[in-house]
C-alpha positions as CSV (number, residue, x, y, z in Angstrom):
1,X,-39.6,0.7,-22.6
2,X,-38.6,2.1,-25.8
3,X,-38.6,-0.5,-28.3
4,X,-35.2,-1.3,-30.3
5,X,-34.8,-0.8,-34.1
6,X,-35.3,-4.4,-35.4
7,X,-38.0,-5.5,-32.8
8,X,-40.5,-7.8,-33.9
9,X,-44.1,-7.1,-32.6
10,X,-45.5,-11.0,-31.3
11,X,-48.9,-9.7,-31.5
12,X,-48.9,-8.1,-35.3
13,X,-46.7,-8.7,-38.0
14,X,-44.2,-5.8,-37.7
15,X,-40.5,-4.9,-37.1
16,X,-39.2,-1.7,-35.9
17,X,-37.4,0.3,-37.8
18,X,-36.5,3.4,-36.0
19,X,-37.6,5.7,-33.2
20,X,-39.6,8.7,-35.6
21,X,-40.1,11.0,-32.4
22,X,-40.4,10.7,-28.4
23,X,-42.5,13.4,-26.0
24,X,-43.8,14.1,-23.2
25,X,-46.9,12.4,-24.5
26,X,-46.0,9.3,-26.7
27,X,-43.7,7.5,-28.9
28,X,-43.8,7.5,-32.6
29,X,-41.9,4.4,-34.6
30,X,-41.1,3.8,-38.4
31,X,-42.6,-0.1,-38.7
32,X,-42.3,-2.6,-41.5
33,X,-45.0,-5.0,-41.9
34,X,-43.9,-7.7,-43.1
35,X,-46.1,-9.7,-45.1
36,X,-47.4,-6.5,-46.9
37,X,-43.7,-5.2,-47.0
38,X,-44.6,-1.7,-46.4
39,X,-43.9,1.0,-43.9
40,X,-46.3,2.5,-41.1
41,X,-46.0,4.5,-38.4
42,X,-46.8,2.8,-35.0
43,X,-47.9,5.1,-31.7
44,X,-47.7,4.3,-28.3
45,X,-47.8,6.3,-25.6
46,X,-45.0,7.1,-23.6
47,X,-44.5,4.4,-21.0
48,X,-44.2,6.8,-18.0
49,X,-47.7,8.4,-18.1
50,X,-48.3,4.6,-16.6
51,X,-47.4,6.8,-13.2
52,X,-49.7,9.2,-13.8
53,X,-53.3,8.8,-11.5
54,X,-55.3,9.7,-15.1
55,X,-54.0,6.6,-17.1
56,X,-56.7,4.3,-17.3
57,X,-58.8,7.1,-18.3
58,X,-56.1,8.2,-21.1
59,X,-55.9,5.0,-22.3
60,X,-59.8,4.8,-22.4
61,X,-59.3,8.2,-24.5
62,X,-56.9,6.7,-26.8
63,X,-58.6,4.0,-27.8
64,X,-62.1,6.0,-28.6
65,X,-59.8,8.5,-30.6
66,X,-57.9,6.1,-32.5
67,X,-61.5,4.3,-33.3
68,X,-63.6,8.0,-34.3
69,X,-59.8,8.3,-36.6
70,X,-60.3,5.3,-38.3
71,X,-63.9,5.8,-38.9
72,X,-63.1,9.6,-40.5
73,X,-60.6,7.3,-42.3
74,X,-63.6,4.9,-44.3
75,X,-64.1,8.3,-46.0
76,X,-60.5,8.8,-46.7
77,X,-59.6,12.5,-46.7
78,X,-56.0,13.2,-48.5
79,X,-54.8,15.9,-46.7
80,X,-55.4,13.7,-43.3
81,X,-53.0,10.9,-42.4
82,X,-55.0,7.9,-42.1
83,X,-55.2,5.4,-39.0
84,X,-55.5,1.8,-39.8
85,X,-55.5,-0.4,-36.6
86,X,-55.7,-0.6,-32.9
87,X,-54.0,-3.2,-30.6
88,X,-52.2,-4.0,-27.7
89,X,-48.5,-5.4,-27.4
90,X,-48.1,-6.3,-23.8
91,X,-49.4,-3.5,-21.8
92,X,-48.8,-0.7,-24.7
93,X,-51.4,0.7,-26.5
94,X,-50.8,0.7,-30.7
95,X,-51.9,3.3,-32.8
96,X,-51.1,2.1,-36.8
97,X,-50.7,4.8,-39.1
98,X,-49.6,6.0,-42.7
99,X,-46.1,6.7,-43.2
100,X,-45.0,9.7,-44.9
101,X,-41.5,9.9,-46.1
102,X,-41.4,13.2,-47.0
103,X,-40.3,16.3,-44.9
104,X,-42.6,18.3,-43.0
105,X,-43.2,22.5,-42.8
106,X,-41.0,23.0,-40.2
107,X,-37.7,21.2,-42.2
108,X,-38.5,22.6,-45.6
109,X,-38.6,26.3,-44.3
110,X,-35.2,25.8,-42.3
111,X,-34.2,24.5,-45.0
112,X,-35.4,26.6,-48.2
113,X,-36.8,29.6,-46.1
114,X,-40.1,31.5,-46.8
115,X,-42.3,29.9,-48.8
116,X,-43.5,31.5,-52.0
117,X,-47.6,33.2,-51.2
118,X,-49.0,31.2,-53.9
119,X,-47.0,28.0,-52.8
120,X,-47.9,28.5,-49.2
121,X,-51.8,29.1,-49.7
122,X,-52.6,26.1,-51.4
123,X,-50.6,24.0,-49.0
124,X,-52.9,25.8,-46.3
125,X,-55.8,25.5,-48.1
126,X,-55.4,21.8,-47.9
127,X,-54.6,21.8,-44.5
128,X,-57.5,23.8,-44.0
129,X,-60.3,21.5,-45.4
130,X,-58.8,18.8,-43.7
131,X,-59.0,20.5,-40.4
132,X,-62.7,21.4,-41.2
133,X,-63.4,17.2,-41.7
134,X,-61.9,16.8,-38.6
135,X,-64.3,19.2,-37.2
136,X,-67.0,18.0,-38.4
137,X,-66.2,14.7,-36.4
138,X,-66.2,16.4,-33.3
139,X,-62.8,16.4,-33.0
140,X,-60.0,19.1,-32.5
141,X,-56.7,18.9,-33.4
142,X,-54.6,20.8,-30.9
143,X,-51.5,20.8,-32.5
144,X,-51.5,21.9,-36.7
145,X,-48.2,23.5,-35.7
146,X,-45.6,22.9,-39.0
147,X,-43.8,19.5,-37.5
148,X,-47.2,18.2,-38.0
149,X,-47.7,19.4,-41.4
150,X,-46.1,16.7,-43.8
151,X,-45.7,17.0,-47.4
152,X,-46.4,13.8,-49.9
153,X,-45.2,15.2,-53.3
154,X,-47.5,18.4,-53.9
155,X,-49.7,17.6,-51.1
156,X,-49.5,18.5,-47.6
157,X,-50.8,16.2,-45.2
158,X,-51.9,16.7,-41.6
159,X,-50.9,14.3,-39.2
160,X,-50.7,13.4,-35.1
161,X,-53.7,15.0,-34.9
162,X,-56.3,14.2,-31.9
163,X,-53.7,12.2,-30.1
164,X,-51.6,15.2,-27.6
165,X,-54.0,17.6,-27.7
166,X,-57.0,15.9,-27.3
167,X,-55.6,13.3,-25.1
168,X,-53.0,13.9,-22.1
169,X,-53.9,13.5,-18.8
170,X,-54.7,16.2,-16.5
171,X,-51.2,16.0,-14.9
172,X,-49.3,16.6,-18.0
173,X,-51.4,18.5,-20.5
174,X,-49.9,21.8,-19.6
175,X,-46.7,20.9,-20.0
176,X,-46.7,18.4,-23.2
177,X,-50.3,19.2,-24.6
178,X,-49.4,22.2,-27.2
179,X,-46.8,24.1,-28.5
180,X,-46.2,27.4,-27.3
181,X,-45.1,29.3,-30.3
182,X,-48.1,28.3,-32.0
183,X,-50.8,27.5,-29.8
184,X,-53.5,30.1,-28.5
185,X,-52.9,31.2,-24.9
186,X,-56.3,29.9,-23.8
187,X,-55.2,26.1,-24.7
188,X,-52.6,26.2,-22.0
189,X,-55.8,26.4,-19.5
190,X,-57.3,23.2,-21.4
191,X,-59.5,25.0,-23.5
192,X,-60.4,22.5,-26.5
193,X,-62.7,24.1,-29.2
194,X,-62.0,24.3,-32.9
195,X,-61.1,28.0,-32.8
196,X,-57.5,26.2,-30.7
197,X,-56.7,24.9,-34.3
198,X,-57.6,28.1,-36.0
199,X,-55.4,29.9,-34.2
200,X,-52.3,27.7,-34.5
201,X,-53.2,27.4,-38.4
202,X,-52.7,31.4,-38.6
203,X,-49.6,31.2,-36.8
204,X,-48.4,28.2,-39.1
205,X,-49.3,30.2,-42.0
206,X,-47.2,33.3,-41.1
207,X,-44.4,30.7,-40.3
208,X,-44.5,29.9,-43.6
209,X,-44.5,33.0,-45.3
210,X,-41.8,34.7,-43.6
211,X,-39.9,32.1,-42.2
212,X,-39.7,33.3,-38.6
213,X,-41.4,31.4,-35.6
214,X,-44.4,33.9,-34.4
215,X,-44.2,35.5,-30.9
216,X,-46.0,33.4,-28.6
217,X,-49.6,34.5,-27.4
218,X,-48.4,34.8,-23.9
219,X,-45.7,36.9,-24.7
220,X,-48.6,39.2,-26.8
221,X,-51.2,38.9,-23.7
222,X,-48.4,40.2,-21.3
223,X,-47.9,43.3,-23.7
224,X,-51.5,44.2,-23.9
């Protein structure tokens, strides 16, 4: 079930605001808390991978991600969208996380078009150390495609990271698990090394600088 904007959680002190995002993989919300009176981004993951064989063992995944997220987070990095609680309300799985008004990559190029080199290389720059912290946690990414590349004043922020990629079951990760004008043809075969986020970085990158979506890598492999 998709909660409704103005649902109050009973197990945590929020409301719901609005539905952010819904995929294949999960549900993202805008959430007020209400005794801090500030806004947070609340994760759950799409009720009908409850169907899917895999789910305990996702769930078991989610939880272990979300935790290894909030412990990069005691070292806060601030190009990485920080995770600040687990919990349960019901039978969904909650994943709390910072809020960040601003637009991301994707919107600001439809909307302004090409970014300026200079402008572009320090946002990537940014994105770039943060992807090598996540690295060194032993995590991947799976998905630094430009939706997921937010911008908080003049910093860019990487966020949903770990969650999709790193995360859907066997069942659905081919189909929800990466984005296909940005992802490297290998991940669609589940491979999960750092060189995935690499790859989809570059391709971000040229999104950026000339404003067009990259051809895919399957596309490029079938015209070798």
């Amino acid at each position: 079930m998709v909660w409704s904007n103005g649902y109050q959680l009973q197990s945590r002190d929020y409301r719901i605001e609005r539905v952010l995002g819904q995929g294949g993989f999960g549900i993202t919300y805008q959430a007020r808390h209400l005794k801090l009176d500030q806004d947070f981004v609340i994760k759950t993951p799409n009720e009908h991978l409850q169907l899917d064989p895999e789910y305990p063992k996702f769930v078991d995944r989610f939880i272990k991600e979300g935790q290894r997220i909030a412990q990069l987070c005691t070292n806060p990095h601030p190009h990485i969208v920080r995770v600040f609680d687990l919990f349960q309300e019901g039978d969904t799985h909650c994943m709390v996380m910072d809020f960040i008004p601003g637009e991301n990559l994707l919107q600001r190029v439809q909307g302004q078009g090409a970014l300026p080199e200079a402008e572009a290389v320090r946002y990537f720059q940014q994105i770039g150390g943060a992807l090598q912290r996540v690295h060194e946690a032993g995590l991947v990414h799976r998905d630094a495609h430009p939706g997921n590349i937010m911008f908080r004043g003049d910093q860019a922020v990487l966020i949903d990271f770990g969650i999709a990629g790193e995360m859907v079951p066997v069942t659905v990760s081919s189909k929800y698990g990466w984005n296909p004008a940005f992802a490297p043809f290998e991940q669609m075969r589940g491979f999960r090394e750092p060189t995935v986020d690499i790859y989809t970085l570059s391709a971000s990158l040229y999104y950026a600088l000339t404003g067009e979506r990259p051809a895919t890598s399957l596309d490029r492999k079938m015209m070798m």
